[in-house]
mmCIF file of the N, C-alpha and C atoms, coordinates in Angstrom:
data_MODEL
# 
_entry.id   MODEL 
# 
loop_
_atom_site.group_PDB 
_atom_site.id 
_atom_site.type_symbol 
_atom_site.label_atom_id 
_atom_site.label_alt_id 
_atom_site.label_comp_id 
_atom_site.label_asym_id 
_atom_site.label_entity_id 
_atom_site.label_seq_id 
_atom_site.pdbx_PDB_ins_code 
_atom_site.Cartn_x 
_atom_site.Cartn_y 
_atom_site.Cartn_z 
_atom_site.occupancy 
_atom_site.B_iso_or_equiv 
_atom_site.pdbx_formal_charge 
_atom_site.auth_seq_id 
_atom_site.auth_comp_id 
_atom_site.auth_asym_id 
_atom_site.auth_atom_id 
_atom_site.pdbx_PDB_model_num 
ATOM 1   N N  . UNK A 1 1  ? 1.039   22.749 -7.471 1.00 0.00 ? 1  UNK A N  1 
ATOM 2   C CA . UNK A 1 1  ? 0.727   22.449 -6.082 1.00 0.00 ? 1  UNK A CA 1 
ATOM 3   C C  . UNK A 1 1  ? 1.957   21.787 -5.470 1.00 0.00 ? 1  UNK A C  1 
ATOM 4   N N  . UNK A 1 2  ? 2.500   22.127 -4.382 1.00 0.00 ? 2  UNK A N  1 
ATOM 5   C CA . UNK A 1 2  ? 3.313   21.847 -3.529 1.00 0.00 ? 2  UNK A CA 1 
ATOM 6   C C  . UNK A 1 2  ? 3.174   20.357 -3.086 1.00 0.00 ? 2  UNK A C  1 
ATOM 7   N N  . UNK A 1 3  ? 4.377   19.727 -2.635 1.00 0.00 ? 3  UNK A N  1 
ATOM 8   C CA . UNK A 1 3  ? 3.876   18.294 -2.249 1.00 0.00 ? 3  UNK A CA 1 
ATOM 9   C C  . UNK A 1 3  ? 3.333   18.468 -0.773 1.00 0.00 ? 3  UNK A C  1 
ATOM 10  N N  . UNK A 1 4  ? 3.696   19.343 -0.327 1.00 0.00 ? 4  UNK A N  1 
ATOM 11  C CA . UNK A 1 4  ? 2.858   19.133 1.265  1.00 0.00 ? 4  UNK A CA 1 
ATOM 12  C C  . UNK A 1 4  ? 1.371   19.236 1.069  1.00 0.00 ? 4  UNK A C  1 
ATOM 13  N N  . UNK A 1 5  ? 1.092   19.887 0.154  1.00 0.00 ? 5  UNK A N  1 
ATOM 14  C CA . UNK A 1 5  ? -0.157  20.461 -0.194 1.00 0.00 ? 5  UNK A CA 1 
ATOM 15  C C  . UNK A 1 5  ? -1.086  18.976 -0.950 1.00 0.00 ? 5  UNK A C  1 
ATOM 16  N N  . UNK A 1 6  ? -0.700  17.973 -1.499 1.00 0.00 ? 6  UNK A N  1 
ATOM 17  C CA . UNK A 1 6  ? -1.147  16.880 -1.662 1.00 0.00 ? 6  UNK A CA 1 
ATOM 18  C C  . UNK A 1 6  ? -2.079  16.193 -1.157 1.00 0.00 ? 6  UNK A C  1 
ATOM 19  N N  . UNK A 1 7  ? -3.366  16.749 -1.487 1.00 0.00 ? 7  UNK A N  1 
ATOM 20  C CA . UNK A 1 7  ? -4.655  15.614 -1.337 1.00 0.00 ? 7  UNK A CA 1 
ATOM 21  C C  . UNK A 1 7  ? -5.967  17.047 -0.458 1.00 0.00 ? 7  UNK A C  1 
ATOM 22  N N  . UNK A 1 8  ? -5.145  18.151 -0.459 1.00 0.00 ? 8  UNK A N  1 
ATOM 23  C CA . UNK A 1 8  ? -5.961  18.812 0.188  1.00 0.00 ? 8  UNK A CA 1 
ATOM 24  C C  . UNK A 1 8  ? -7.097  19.406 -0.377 1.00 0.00 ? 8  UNK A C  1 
ATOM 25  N N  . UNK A 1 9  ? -8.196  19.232 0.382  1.00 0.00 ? 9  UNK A N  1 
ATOM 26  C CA . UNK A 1 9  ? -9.914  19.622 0.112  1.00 0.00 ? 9  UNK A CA 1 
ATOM 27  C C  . UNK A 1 9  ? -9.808  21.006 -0.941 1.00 0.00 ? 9  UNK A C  1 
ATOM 28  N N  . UNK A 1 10 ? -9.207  21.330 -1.696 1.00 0.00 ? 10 UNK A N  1 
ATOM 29  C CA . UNK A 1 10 ? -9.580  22.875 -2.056 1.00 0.00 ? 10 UNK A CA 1 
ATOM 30  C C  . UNK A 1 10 ? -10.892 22.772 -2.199 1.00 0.00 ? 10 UNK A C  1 
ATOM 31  N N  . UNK A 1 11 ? -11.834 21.606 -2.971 1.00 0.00 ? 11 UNK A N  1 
ATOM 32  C CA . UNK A 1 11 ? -13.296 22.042 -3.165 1.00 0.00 ? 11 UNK A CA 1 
ATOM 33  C C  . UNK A 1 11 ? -14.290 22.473 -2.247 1.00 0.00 ? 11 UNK A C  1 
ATOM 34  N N  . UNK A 1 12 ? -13.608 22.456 -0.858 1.00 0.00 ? 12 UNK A N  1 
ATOM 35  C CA . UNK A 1 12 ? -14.271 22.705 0.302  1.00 0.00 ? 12 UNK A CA 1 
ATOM 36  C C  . UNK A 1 12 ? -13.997 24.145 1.180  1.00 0.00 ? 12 UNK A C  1 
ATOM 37  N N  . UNK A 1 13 ? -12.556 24.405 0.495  1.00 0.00 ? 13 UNK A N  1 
ATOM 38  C CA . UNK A 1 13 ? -12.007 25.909 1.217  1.00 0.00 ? 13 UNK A CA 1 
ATOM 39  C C  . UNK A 1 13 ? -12.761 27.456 1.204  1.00 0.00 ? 13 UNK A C  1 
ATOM 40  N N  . UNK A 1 14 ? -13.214 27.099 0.018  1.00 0.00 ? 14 UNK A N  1 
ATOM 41  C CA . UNK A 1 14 ? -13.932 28.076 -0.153 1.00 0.00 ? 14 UNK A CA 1 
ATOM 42  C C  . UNK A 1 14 ? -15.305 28.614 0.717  1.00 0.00 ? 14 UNK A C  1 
ATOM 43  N N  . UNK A 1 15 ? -15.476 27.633 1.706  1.00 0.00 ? 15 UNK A N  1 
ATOM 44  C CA . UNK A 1 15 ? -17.069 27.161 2.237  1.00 0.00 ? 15 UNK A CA 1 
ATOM 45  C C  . UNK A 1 15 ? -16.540 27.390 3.923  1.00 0.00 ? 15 UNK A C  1 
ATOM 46  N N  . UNK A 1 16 ? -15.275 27.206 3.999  1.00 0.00 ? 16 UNK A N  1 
ATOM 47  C CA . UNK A 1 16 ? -14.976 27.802 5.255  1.00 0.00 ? 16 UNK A CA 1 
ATOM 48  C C  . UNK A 1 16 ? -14.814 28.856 5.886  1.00 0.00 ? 16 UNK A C  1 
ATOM 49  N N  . UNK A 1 17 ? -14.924 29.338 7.269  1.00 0.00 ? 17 UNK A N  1 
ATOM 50  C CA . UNK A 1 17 ? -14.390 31.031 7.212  1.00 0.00 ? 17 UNK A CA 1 
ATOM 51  C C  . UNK A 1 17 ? -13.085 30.746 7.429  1.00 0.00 ? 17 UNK A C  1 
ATOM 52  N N  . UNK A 1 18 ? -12.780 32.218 7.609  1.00 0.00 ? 18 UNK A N  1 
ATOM 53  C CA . UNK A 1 18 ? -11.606 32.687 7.451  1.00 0.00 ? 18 UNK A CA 1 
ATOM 54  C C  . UNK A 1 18 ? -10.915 32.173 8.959  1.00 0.00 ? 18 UNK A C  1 
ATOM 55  N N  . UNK A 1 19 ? -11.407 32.227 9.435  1.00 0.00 ? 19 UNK A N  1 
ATOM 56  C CA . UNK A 1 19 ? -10.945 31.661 11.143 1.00 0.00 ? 19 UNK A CA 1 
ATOM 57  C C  . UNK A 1 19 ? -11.278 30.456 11.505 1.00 0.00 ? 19 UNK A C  1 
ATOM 58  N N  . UNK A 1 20 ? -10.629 29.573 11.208 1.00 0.00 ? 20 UNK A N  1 
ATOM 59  C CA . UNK A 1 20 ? -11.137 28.061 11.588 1.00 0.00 ? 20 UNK A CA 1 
ATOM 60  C C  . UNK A 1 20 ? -10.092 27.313 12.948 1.00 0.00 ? 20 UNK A C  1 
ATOM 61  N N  . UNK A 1 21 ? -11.392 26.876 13.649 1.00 0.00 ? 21 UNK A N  1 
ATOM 62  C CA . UNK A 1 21 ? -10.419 26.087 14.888 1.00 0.00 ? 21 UNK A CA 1 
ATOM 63  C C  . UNK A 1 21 ? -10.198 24.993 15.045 1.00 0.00 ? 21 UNK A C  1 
ATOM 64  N N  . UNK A 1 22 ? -11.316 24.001 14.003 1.00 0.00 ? 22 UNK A N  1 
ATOM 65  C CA . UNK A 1 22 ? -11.198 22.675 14.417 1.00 0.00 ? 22 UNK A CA 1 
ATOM 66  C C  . UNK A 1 22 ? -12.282 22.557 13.017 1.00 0.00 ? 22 UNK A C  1 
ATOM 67  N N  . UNK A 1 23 ? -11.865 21.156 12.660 1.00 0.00 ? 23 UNK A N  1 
ATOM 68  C CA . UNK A 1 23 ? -12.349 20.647 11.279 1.00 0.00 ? 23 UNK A CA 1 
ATOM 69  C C  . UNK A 1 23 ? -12.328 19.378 11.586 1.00 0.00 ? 23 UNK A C  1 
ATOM 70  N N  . UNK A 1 24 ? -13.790 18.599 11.129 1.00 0.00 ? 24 UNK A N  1 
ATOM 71  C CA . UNK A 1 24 ? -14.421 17.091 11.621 1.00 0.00 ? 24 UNK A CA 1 
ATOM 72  C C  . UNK A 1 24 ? -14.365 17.242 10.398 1.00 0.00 ? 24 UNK A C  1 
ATOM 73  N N  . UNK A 1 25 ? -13.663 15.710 9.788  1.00 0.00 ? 25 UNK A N  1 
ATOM 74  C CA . UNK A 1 25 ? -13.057 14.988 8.275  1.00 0.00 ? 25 UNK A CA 1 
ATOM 75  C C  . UNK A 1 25 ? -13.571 13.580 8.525  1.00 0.00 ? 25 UNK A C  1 
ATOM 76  N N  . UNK A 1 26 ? -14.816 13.932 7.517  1.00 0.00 ? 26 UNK A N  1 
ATOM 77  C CA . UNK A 1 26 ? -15.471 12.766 7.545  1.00 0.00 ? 26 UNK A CA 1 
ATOM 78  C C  . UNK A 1 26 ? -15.458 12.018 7.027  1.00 0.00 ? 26 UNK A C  1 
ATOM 79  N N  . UNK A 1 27 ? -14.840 10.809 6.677  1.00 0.00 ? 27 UNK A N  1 
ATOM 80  C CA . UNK A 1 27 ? -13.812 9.776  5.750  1.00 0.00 ? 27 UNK A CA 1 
ATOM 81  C C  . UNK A 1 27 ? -12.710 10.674 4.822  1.00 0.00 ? 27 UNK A C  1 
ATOM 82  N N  . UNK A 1 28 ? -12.139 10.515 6.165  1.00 0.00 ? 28 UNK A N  1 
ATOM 83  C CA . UNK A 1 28 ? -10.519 11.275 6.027  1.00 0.00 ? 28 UNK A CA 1 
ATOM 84  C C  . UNK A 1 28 ? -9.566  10.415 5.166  1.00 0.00 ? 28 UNK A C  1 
ATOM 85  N N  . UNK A 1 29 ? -10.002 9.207  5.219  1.00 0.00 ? 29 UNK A N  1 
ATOM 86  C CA . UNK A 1 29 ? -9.216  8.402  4.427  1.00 0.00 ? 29 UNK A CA 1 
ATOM 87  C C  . UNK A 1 29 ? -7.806  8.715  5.311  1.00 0.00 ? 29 UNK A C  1 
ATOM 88  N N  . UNK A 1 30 ? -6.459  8.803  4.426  1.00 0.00 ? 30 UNK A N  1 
ATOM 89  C CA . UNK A 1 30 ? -4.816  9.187  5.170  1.00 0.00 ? 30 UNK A CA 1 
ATOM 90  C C  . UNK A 1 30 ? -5.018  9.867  6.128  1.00 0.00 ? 30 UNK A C  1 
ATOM 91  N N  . UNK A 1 31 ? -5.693  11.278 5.916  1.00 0.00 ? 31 UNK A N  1 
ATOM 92  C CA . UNK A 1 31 ? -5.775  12.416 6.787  1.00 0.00 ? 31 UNK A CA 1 
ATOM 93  C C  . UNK A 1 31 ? -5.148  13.488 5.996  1.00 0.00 ? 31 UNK A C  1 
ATOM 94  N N  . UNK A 1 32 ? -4.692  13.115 4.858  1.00 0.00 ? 32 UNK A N  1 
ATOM 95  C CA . UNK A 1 32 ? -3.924  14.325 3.968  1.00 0.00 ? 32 UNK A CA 1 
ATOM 96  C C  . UNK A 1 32 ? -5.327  15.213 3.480  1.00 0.00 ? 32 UNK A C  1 
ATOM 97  N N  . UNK A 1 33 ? -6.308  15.089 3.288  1.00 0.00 ? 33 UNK A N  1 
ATOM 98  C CA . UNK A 1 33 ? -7.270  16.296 3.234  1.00 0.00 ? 33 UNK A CA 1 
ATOM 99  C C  . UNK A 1 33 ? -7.106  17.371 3.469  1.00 0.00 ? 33 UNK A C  1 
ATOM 100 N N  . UNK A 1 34 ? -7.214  17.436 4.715  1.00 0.00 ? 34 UNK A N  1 
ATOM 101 C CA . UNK A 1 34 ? -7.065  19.050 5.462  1.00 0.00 ? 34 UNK A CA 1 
ATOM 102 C C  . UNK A 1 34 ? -5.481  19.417 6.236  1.00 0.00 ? 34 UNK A C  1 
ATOM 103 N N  . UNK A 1 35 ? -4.236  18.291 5.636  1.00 0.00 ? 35 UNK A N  1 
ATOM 104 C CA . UNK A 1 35 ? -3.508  18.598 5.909  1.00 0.00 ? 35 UNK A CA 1 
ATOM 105 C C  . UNK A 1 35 ? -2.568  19.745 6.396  1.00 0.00 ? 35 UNK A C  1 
ATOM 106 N N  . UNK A 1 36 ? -2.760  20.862 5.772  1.00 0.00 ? 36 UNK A N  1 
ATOM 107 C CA . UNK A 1 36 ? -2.387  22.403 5.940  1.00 0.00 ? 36 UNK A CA 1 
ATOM 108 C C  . UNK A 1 36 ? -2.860  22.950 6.817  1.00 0.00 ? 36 UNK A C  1 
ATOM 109 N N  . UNK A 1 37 ? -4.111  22.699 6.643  1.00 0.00 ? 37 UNK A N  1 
ATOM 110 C CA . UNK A 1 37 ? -4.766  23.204 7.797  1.00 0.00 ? 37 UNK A CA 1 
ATOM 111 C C  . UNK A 1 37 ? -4.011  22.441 9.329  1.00 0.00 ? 37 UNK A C  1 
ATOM 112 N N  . UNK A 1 38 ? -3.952  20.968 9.404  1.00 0.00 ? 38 UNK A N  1 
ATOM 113 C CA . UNK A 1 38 ? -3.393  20.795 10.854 1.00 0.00 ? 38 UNK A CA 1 
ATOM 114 C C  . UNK A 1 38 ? -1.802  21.067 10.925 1.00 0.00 ? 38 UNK A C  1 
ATOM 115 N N  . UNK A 1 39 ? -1.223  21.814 9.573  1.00 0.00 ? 39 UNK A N  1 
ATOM 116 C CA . UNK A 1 39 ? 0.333   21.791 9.627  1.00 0.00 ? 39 UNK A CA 1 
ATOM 117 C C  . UNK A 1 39 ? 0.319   23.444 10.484 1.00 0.00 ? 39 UNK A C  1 
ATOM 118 N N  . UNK A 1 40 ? -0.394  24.337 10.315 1.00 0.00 ? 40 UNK A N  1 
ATOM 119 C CA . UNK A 1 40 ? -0.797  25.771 10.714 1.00 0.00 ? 40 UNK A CA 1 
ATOM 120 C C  . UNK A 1 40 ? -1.369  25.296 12.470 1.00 0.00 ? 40 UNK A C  1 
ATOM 121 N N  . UNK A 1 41 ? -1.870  24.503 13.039 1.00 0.00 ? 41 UNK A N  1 
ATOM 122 C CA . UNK A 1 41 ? -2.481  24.304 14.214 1.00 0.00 ? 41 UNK A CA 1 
ATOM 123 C C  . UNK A 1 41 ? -3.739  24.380 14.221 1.00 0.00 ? 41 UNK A C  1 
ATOM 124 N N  . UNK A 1 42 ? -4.485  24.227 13.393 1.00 0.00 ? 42 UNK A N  1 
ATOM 125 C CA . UNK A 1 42 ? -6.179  23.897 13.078 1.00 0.00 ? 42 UNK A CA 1 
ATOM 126 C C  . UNK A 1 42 ? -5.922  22.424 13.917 1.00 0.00 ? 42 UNK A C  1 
ATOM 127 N N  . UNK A 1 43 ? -6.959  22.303 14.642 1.00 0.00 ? 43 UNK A N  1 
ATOM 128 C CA . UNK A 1 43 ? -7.442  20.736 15.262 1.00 0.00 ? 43 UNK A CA 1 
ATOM 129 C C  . UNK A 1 43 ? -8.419  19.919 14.057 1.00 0.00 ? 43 UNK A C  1 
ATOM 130 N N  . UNK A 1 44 ? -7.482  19.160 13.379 1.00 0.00 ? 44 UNK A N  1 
ATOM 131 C CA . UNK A 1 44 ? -8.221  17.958 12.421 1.00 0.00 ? 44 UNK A CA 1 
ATOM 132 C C  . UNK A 1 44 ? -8.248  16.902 13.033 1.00 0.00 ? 44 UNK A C  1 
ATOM 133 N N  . UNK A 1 45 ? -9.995  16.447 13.417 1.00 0.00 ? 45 UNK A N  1 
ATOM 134 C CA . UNK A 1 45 ? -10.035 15.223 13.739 1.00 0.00 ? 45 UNK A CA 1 
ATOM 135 C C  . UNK A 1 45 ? -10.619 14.594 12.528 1.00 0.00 ? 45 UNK A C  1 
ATOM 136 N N  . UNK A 1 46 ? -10.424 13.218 12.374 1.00 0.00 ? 46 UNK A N  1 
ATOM 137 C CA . UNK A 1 46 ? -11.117 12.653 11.357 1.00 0.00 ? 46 UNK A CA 1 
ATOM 138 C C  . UNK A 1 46 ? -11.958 10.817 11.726 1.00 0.00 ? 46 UNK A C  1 
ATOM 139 N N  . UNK A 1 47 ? -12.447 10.438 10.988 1.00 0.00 ? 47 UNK A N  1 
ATOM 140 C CA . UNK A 1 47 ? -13.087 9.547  10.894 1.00 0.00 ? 47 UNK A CA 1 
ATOM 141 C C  . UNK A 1 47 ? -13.597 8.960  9.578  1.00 0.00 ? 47 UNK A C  1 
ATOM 142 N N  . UNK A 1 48 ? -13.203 7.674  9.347  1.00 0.00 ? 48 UNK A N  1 
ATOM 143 C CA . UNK A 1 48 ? -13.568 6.488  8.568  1.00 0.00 ? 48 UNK A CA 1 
ATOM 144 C C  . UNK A 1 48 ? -13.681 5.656  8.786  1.00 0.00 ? 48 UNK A C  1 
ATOM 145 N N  . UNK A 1 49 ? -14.369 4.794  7.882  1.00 0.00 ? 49 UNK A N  1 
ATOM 146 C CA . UNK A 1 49 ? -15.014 3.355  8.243  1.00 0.00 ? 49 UNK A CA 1 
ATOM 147 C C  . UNK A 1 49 ? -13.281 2.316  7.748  1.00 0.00 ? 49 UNK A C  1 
ATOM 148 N N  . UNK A 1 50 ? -13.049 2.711  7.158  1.00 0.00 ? 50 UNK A N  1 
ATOM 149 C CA . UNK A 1 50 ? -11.087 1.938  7.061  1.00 0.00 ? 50 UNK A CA 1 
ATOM 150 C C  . UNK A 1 50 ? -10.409 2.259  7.995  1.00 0.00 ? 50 UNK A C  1 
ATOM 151 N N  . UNK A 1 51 ? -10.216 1.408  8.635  1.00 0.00 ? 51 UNK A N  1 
ATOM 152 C CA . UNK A 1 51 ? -9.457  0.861  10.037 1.00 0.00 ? 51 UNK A CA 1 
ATOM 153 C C  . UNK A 1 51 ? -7.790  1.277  9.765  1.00 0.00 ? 51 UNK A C  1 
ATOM 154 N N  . UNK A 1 52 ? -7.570  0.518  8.131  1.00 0.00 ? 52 UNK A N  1 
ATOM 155 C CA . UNK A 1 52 ? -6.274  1.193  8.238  1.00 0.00 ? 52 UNK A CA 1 
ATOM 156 C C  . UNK A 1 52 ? -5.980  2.806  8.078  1.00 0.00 ? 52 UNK A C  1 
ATOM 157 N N  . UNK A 1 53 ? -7.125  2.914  7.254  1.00 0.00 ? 53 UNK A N  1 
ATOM 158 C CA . UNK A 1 53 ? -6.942  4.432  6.535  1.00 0.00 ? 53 UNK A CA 1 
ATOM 159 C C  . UNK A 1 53 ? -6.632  5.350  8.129  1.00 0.00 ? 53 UNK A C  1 
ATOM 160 N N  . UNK A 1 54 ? -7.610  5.395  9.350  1.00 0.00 ? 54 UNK A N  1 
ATOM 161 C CA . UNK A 1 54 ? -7.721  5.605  10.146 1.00 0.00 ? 54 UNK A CA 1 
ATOM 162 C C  . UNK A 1 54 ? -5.853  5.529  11.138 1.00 0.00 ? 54 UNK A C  1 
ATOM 163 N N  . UNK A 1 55 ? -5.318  4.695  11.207 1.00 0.00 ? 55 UNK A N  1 
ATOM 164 C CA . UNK A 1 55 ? -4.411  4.164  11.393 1.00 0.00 ? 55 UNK A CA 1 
ATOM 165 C C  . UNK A 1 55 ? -2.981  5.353  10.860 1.00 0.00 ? 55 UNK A C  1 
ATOM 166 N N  . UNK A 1 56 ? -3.087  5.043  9.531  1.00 0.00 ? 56 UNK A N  1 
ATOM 167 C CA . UNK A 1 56 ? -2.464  6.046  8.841  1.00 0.00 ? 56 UNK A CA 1 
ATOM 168 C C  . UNK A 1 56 ? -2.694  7.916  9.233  1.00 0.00 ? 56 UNK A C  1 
ATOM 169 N N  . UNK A 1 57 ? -3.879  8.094  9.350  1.00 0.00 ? 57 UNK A N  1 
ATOM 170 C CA . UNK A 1 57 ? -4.294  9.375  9.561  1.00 0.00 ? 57 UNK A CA 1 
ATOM 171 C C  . UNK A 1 57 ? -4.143  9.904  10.797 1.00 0.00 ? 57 UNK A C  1 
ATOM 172 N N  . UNK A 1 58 ? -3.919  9.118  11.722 1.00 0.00 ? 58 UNK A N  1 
ATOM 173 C CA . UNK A 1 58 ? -3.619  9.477  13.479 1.00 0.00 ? 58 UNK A CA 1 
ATOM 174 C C  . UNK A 1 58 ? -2.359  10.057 13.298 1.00 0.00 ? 58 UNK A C  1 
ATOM 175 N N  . UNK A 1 59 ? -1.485  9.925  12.262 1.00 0.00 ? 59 UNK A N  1 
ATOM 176 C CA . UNK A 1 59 ? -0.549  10.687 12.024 1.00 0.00 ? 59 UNK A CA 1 
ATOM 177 C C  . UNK A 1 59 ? -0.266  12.129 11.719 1.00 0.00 ? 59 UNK A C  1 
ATOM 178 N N  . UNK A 1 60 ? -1.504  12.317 11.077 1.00 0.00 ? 60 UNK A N  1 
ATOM 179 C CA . UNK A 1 60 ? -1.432  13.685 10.361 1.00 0.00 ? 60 UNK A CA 1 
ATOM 180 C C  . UNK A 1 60 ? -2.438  14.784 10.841 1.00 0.00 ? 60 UNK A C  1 
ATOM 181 N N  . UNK A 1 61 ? -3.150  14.394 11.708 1.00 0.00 ? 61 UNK A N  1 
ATOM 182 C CA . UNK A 1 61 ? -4.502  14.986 12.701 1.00 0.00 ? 61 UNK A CA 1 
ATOM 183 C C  . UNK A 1 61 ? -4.033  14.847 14.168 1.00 0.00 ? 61 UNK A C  1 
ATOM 184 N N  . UNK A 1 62 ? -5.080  15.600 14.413 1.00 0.00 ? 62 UNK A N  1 
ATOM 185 C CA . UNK A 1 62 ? -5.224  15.631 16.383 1.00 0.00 ? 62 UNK A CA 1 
ATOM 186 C C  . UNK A 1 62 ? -5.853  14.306 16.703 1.00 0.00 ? 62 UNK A C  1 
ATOM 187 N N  . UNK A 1 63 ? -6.831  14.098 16.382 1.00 0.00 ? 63 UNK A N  1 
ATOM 188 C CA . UNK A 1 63 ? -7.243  12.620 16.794 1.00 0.00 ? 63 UNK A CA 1 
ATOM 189 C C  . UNK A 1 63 ? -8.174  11.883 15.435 1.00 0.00 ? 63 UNK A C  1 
ATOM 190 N N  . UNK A 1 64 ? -7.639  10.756 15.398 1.00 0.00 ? 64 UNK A N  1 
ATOM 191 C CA . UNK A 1 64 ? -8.464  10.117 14.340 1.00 0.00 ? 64 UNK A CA 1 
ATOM 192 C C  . UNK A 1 64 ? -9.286  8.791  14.266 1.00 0.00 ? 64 UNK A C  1 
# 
């Protein structure tokens, strides 16, 4: 696995379609989850109860 690729959901990829526009990350923690997905232009918003985690993740998403 690639380092960009680091922390991302595979257990969940499979469950998505093939055309995705926007992905709600629900304790996103960093935001590195669905990273790939927002590096391609998928809209990752996310949300957690860690203020910092949250903090960190406004980085790597559309809104967090």
């Amino acid at each position: 696995m690639s380092e960009e690729n680091f922390g991302d959901r595979w257990d969940v990829f499979c469950a998505l379609p093939a055309k995705v526009d926007a992905i709600l990350d629900v304790g996103c923690g960093d935001g590195r989850g669905f990273g790939s997905f927002a590096a391609k232009g998928v809209r990752v918003v996310g949300v957690d109860i860690d203020e910092g985690a949250v903090g960190r993740a406004s980085s790597r998403m559309a809104e967090a």
